[in-house]
C-alpha positions, 0 to 999 in steps of 0.5 A, a space after each residue: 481487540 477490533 481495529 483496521 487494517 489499511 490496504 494500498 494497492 499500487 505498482 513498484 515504480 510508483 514514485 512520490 517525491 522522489 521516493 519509490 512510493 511504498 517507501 515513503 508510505 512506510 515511512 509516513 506510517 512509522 512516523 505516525 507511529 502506526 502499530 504495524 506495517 508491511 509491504 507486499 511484492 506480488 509476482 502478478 496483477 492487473 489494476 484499473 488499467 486492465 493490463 496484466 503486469 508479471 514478473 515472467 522472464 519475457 517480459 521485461 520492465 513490468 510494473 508488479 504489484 505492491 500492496 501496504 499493509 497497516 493496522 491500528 486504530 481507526 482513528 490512528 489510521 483515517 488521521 493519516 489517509 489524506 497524505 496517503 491519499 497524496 502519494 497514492 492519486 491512481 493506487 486503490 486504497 482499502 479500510 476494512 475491520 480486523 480482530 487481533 486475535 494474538 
C-alpha cells in the first residue's frame, strides 16, 4: 500500500499555545485519527539558523532536535497540514511517499 509519510523538523522548546509544540502535534494528529504517530528526540543538529544544538554535558540549555513522524493518506494527511503549518511557523515541514510493506 502507497501512503505518506509527514516529517516536522523542529526544537524541544517549541511552544504552541501553551503546549510543547510536538505534544500538541501529537495530539492533533490523534485526533485526526491519523494511522500512526512518532516523536523523535535527537542528540545533535543544526536548522535554518546554522547553529549547531547537542545534548553535550557542556553545553547546557540547548535546543535538540525533535522530528514528527505520521503516516496515512495523502488525503488524511494534506487535511490536517495548515493547523500544522500553525504550531510550526519556523519548523521545516516534509511529505514524502512511502510503501507499507507489513
Amino acid at each position: 500500500m502507497v501512503s505518506k509519510i509527514l516529517r516536522i523538523f523542529l526544537n524541544e522548546n517549541c511552544i504552541f499555545d501553551g503546549k510543547v509544540a510536538h505534544e500538541a502535534i501529537l495530539e492533533l494528529l490523534k485526533e485526526a485519527r491519523v494511522s500512526g504517530a512518532t516523536v523523535l528526540h535527537g542528540i545533535e543538529g543544526y536548522g535554518v539558523h546554522n547553529k549547531i544544538h547537542t545534548a553535550s554535558i557542556l553545553r547546557l540549555g540547548t535546543q535538540l532536535p525533535i522530528i514528527v513522524e505520521a503516516i496515512d493518506s495523502e488525503e488524511k494527511i494534506r487535511e490536517i497540514l495548515p493547523n500544522i503549518r500553525k504550531m510550526v511557523p519556523e519548523g521545516l515541514i516534509t511529505l514524502q511517499e512511502v510503501e507499507i510493506i507489513h
